[in-house]
PDB file of N, CA, C, O and CB in Angstrom:
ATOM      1  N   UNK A   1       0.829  -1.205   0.000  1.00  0.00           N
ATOM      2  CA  UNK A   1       0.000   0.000   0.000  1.00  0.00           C
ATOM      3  C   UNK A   1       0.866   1.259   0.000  1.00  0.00           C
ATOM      4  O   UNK A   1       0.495   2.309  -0.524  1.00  0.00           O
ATOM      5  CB  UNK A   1      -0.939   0.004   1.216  1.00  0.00           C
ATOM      6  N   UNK A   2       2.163   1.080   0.681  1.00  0.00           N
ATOM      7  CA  UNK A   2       3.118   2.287   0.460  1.00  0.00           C
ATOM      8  C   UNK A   2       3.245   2.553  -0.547  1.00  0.00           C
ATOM      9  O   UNK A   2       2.961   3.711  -0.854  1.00  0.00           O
ATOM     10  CB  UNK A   2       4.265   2.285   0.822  1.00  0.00           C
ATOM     11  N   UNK A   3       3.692   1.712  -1.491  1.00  0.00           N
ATOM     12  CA  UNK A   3       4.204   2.247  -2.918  1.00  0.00           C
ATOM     13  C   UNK A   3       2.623   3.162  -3.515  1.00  0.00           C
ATOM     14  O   UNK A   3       2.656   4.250  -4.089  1.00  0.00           O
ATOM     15  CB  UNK A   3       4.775   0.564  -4.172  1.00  0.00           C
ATOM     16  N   UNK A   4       1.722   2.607  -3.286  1.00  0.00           N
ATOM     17  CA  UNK A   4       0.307   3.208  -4.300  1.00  0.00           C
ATOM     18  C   UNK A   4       0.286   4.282  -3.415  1.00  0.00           C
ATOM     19  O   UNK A   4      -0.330   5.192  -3.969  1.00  0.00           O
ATOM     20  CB  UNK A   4      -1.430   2.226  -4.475  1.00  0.00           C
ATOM     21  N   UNK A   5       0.669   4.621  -2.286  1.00  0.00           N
ATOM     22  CA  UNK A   5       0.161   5.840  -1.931  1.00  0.00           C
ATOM     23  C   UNK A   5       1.943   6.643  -2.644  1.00  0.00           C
ATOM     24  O   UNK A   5       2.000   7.869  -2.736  1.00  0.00           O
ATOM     25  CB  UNK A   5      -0.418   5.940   0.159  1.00  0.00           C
ATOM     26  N   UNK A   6       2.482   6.268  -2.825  1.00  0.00           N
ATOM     27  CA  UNK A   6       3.761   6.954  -2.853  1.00  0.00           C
ATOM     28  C   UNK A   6       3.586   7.652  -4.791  1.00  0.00           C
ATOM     29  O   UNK A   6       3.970   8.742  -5.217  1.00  0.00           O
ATOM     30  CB  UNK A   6       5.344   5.519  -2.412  1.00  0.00           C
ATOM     31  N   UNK A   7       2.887   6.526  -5.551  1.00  0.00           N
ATOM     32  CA  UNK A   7       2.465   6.668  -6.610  1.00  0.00           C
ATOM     33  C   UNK A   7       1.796   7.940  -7.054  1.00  0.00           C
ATOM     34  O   UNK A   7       1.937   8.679  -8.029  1.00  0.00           O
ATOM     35  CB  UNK A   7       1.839   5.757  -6.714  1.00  0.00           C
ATOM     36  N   UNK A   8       0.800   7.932  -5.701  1.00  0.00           N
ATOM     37  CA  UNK A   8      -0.854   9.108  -5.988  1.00  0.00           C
ATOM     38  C   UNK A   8       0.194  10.522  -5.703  1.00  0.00           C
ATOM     39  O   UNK A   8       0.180  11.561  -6.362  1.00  0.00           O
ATOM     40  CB  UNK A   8      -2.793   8.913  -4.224  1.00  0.00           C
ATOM     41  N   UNK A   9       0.847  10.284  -4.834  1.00  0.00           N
ATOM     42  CA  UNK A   9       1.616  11.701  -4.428  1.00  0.00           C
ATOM     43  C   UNK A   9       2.372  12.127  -5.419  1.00  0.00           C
ATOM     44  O   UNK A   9       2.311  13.287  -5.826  1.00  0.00           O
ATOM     45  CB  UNK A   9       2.564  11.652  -3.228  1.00  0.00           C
ATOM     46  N   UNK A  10       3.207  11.178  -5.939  1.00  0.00           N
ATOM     47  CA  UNK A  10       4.445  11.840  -7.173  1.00  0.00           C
ATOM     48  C   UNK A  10       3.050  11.612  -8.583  1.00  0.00           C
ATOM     49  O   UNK A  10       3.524  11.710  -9.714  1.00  0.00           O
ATOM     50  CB  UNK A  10       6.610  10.319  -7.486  1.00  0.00           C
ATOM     51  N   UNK A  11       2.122  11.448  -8.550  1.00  0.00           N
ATOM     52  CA  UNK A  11       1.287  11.578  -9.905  1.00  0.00           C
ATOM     53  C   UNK A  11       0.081  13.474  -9.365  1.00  0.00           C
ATOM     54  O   UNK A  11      -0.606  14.090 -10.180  1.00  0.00           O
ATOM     55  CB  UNK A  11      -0.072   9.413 -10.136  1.00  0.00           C
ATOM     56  N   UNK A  12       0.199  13.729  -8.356  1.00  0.00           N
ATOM     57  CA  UNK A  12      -0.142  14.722  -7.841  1.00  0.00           C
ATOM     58  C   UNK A  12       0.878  16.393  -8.326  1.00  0.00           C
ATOM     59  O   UNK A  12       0.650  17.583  -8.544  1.00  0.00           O
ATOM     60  CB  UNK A  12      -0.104  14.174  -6.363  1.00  0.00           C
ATOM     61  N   UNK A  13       1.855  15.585  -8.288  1.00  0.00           N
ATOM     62  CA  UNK A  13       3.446  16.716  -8.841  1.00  0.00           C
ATOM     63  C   UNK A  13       3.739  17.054  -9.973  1.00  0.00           C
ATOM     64  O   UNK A  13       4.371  18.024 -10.391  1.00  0.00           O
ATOM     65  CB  UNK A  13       4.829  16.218  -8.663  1.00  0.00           C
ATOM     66  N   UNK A  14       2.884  15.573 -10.859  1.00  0.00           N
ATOM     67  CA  UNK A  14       2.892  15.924 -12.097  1.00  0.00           C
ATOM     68  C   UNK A  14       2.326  17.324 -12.989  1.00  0.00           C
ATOM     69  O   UNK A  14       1.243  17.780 -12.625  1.00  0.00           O
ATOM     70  CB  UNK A  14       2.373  14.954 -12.441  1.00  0.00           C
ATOM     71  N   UNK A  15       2.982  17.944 -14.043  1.00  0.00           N
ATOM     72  CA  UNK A  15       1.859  18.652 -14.974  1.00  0.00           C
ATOM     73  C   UNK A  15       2.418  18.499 -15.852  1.00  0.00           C
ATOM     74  O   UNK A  15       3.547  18.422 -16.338  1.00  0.00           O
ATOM     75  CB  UNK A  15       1.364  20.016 -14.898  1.00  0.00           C
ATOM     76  N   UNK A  16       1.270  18.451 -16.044  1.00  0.00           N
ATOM     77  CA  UNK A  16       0.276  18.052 -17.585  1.00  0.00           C
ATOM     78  C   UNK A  16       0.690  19.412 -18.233  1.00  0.00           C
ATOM     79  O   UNK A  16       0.844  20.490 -17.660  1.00  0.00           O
ATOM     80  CB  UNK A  16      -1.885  17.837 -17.420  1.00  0.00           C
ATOM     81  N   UNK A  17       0.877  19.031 -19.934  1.00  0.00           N
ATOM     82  CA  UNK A  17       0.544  19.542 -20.981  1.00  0.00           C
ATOM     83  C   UNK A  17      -0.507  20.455 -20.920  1.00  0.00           C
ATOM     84  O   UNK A  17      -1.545  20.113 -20.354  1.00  0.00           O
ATOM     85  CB  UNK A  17       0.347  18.687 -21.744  1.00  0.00           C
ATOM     86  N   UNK A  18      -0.381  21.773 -21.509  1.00  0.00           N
ATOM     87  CA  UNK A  18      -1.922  22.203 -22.220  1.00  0.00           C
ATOM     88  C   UNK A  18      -2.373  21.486 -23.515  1.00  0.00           C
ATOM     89  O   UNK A  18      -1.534  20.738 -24.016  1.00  0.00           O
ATOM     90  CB  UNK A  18      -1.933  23.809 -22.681  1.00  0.00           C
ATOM     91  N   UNK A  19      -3.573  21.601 -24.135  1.00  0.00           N
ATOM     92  CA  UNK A  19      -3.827  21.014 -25.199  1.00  0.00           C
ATOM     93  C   UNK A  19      -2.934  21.645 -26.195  1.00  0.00           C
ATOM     94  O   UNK A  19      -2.520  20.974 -27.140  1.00  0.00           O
ATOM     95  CB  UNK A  19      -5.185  21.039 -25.478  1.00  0.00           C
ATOM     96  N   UNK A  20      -2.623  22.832 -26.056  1.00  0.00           N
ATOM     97  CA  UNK A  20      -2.450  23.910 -27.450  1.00  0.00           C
ATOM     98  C   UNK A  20      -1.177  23.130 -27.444  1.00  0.00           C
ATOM     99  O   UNK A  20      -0.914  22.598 -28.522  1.00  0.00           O
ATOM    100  CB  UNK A  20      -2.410  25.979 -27.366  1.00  0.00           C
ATOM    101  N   UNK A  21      -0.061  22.883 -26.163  1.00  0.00           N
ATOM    102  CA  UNK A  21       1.330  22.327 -26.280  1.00  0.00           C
ATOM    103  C   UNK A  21       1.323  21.082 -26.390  1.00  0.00           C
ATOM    104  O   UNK A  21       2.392  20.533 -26.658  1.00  0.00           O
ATOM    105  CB  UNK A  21       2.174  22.596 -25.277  1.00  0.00           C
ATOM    106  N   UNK A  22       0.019  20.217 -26.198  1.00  0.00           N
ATOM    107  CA  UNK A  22       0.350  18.689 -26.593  1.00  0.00           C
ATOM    108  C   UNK A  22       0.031  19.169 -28.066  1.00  0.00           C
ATOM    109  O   UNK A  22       1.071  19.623 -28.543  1.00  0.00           O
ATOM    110  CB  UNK A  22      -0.712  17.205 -25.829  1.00  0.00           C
ATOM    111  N   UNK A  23      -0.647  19.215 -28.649  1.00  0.00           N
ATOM    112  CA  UNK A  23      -1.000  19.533 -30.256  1.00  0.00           C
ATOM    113  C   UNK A  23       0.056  19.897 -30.993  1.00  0.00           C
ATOM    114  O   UNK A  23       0.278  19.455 -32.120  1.00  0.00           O
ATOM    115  CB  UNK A  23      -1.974  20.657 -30.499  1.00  0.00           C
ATOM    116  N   UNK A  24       0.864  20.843 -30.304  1.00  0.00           N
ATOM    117  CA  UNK A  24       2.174  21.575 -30.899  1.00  0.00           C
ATOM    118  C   UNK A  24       3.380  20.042 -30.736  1.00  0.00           C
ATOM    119  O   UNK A  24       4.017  19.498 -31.639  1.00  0.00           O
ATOM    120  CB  UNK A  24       2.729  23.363 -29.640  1.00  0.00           C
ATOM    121  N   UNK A  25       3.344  19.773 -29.582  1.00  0.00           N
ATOM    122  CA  UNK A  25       4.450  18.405 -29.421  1.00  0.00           C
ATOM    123  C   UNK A  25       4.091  17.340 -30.184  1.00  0.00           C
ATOM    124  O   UNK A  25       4.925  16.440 -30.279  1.00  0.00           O
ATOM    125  CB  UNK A  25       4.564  17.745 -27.945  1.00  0.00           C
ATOM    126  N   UNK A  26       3.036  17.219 -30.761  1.00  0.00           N
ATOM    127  CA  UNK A  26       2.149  15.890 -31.357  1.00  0.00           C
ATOM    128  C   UNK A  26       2.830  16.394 -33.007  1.00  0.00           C
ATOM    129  O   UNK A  26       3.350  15.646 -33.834  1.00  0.00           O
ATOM    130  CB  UNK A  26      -0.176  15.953 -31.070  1.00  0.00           C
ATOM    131  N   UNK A  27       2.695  17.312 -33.070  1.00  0.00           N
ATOM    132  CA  UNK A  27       2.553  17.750 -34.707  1.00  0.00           C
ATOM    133  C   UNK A  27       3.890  17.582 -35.033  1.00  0.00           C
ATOM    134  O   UNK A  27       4.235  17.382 -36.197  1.00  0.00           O
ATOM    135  CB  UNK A  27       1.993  19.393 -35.133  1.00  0.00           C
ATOM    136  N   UNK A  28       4.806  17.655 -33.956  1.00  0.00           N
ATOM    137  CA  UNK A  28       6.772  17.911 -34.265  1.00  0.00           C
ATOM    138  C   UNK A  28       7.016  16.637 -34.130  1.00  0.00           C
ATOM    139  O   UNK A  28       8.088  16.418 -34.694  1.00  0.00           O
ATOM    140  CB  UNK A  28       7.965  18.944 -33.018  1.00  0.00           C
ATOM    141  N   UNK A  29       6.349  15.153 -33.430  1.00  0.00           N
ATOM    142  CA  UNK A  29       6.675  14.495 -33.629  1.00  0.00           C
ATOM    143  C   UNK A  29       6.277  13.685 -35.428  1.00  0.00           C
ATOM    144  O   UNK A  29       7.004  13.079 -36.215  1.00  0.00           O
ATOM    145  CB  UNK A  29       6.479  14.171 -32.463  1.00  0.00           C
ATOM    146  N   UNK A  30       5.156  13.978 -35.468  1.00  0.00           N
ATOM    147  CA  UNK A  30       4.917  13.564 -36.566  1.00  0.00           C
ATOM    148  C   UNK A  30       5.303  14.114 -37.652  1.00  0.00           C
ATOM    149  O   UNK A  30       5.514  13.369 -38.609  1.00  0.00           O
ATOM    150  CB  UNK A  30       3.958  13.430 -36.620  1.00  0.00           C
ATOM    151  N   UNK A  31       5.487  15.459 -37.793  1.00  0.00           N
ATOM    152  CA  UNK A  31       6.511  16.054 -39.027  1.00  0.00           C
ATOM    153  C   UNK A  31       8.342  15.176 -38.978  1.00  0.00           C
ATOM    154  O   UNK A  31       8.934  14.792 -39.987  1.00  0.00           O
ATOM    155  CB  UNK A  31       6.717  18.214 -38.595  1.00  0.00           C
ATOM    156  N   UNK A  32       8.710  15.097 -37.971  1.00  0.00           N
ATOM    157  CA  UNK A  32       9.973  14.613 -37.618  1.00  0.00           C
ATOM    158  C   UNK A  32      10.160  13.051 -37.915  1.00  0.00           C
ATOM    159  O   UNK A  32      11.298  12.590 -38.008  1.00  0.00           O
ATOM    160  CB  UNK A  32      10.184  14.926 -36.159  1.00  0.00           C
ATOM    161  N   UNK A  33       8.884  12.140 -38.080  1.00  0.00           N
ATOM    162  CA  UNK A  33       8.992  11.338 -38.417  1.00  0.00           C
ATOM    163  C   UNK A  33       8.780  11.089 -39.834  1.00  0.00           C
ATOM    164  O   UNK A  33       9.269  10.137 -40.441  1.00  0.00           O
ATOM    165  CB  UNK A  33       8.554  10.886 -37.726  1.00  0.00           C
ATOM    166  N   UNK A  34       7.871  12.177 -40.443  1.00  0.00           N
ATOM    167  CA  UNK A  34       7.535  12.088 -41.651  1.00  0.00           C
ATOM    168  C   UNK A  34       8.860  12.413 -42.557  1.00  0.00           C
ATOM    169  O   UNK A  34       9.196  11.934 -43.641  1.00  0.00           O
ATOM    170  CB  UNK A  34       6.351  12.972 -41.853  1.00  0.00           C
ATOM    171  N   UNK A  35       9.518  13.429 -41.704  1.00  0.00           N
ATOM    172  CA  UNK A  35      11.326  13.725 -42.523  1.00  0.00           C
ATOM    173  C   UNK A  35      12.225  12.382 -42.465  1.00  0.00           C
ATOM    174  O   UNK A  35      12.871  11.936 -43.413  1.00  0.00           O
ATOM    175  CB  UNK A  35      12.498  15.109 -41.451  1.00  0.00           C
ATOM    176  N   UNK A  36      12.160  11.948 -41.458  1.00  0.00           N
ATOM    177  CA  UNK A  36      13.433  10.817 -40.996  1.00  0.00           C
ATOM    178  C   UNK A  36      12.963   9.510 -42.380  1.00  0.00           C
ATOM    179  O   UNK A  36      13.727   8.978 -43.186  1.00  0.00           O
ATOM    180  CB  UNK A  36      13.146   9.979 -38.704  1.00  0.00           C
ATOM    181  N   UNK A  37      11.470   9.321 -42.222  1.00  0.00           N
ATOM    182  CA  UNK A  37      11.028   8.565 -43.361  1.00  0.00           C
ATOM    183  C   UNK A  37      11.243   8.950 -44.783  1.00  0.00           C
ATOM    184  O   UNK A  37      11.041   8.189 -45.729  1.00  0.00           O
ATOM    185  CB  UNK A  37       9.778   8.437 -43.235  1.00  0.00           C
ATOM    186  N   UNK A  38      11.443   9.529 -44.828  1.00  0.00           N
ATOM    187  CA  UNK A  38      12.176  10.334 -46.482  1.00  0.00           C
ATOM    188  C   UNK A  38      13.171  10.045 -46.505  1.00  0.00           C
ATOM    189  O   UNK A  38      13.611   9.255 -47.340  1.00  0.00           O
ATOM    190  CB  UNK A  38      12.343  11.898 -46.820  1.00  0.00           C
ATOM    191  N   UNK A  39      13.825  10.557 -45.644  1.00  0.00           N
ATOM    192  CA  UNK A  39      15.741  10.650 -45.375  1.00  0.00           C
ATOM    193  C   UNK A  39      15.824   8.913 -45.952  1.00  0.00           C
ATOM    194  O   UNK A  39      16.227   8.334 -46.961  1.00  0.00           O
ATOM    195  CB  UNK A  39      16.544  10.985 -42.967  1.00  0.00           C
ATOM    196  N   UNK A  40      15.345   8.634 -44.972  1.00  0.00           N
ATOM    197  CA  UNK A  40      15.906   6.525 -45.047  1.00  0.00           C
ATOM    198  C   UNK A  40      15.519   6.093 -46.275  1.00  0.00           C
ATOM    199  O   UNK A  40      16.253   5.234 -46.763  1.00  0.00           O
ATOM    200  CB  UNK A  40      14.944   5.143 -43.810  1.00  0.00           C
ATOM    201  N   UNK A  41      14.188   6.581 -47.185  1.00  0.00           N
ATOM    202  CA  UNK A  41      13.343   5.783 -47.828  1.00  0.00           C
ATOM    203  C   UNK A  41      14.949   6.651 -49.537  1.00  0.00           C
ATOM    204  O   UNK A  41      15.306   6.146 -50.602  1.00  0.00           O
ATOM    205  CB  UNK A  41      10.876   6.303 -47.588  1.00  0.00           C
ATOM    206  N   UNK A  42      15.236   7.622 -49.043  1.00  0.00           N
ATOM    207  CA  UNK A  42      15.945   8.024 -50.249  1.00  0.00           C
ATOM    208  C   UNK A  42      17.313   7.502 -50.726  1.00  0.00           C
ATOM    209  O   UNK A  42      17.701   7.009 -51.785  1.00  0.00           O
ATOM    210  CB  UNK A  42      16.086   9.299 -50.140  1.00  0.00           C
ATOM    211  N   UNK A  43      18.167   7.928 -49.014  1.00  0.00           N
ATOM    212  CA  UNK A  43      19.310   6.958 -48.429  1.00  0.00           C
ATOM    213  C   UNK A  43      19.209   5.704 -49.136  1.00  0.00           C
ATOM    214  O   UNK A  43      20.152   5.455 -49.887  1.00  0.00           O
ATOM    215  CB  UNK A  43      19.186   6.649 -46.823  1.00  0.00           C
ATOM    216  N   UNK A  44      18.176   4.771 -49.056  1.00  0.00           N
ATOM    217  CA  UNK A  44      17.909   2.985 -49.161  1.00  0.00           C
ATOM    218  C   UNK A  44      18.270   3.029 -50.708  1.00  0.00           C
ATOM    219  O   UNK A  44      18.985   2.155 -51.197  1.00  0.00           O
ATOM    220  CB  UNK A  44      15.950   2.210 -48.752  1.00  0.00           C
ATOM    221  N   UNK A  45      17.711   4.155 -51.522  1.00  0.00           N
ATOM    222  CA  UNK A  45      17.057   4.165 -52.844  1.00  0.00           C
ATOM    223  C   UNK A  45      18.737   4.049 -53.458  1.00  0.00           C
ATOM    224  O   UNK A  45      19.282   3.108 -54.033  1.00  0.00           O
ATOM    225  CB  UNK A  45      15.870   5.761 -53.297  1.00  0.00           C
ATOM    226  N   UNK A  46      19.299   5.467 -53.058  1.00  0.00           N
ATOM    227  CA  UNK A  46      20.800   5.569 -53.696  1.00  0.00           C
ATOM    228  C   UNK A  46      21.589   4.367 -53.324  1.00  0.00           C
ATOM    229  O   UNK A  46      22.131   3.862 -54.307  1.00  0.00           O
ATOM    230  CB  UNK A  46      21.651   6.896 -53.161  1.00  0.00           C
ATOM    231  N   UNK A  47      21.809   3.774 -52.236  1.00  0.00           N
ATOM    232  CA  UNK A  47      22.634   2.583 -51.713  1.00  0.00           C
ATOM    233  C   UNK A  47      22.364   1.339 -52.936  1.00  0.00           C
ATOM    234  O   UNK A  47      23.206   0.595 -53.439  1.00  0.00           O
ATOM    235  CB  UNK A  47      22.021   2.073 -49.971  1.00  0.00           C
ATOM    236  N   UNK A  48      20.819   1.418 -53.216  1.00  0.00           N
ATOM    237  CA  UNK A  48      20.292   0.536 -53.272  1.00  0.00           C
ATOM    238  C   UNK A  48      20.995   0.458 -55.094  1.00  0.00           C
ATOM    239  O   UNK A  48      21.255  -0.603 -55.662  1.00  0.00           O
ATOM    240  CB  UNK A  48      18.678   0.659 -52.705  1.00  0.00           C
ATOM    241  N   UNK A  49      21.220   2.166 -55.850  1.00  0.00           N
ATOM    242  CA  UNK A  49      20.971   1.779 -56.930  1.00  0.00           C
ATOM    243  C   UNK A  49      22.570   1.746 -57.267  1.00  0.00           C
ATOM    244  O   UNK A  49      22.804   1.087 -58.280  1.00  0.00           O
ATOM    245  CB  UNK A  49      19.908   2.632 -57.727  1.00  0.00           C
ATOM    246  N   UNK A  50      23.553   2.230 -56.733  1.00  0.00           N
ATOM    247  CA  UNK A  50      25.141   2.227 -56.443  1.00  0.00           C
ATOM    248  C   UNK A  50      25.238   1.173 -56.462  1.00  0.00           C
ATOM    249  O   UNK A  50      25.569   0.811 -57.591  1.00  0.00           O
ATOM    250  CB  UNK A  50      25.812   2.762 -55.293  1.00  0.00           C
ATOM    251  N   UNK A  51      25.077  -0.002 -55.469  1.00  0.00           N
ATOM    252  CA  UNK A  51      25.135  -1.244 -55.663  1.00  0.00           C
ATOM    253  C   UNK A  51      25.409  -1.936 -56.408  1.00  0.00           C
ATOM    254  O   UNK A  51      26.378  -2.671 -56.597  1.00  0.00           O
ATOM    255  CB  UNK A  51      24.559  -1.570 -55.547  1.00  0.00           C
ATOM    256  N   UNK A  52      24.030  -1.610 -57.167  1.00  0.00           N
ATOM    257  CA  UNK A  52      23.183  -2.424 -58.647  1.00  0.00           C
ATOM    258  C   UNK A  52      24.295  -1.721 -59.909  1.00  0.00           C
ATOM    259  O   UNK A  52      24.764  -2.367 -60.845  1.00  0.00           O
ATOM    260  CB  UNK A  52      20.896  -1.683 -58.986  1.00  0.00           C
ATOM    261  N   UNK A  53      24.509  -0.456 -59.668  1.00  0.00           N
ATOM    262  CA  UNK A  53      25.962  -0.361 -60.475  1.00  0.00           C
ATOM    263  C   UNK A  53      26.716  -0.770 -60.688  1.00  0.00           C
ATOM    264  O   UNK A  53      27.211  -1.079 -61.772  1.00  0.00           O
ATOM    265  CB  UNK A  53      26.584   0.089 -60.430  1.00  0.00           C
ATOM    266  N   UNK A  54      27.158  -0.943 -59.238  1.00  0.00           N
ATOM    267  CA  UNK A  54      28.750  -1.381 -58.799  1.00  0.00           C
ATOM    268  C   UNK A  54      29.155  -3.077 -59.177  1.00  0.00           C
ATOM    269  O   UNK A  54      30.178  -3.510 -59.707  1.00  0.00           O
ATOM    270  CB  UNK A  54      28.906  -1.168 -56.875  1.00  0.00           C
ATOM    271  N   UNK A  55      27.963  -3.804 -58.696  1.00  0.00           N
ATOM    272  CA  UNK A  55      27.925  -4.911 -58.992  1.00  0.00           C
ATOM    273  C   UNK A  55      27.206  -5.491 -60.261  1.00  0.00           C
ATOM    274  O   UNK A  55      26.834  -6.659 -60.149  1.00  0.00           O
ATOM    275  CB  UNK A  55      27.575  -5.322 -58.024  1.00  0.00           C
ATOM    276  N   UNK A  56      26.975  -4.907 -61.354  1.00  0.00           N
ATOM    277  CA  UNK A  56      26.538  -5.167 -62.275  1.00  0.00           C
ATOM    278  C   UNK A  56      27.789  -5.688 -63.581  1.00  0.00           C
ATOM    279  O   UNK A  56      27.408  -6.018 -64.704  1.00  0.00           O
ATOM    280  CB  UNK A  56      25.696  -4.029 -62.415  1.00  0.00           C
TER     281      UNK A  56
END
């Protein structure tokens, strides 16, 4: 029972996000993933066609 009360207290300390700053943090993750997915998907493409050069 210590720990759950020890839980309610440090979840009491917590704060929370506003909506406007979760929305803003939500949107940077998903732009940031939508870049990194380009980056790799382009990266893969050139590796991919160097290769097919190199070893051709």
């Amino acid at each position: 029972m210590k720990f759950l009360r020890s839980v309610v207290d440090e979840m009491k300390q917590v704060t929370w996000p506003s909506k406007k700053q979760l929305r803003k943090d939500t949107l940077v993750v998903i732009e940031t993933s939508i870049i990194f997915a380009v980056l790799f998907f382009v990266m893969d493409t050139v590796i991919q066609t160097t290769f097919g050069w190199i070893l051709k």
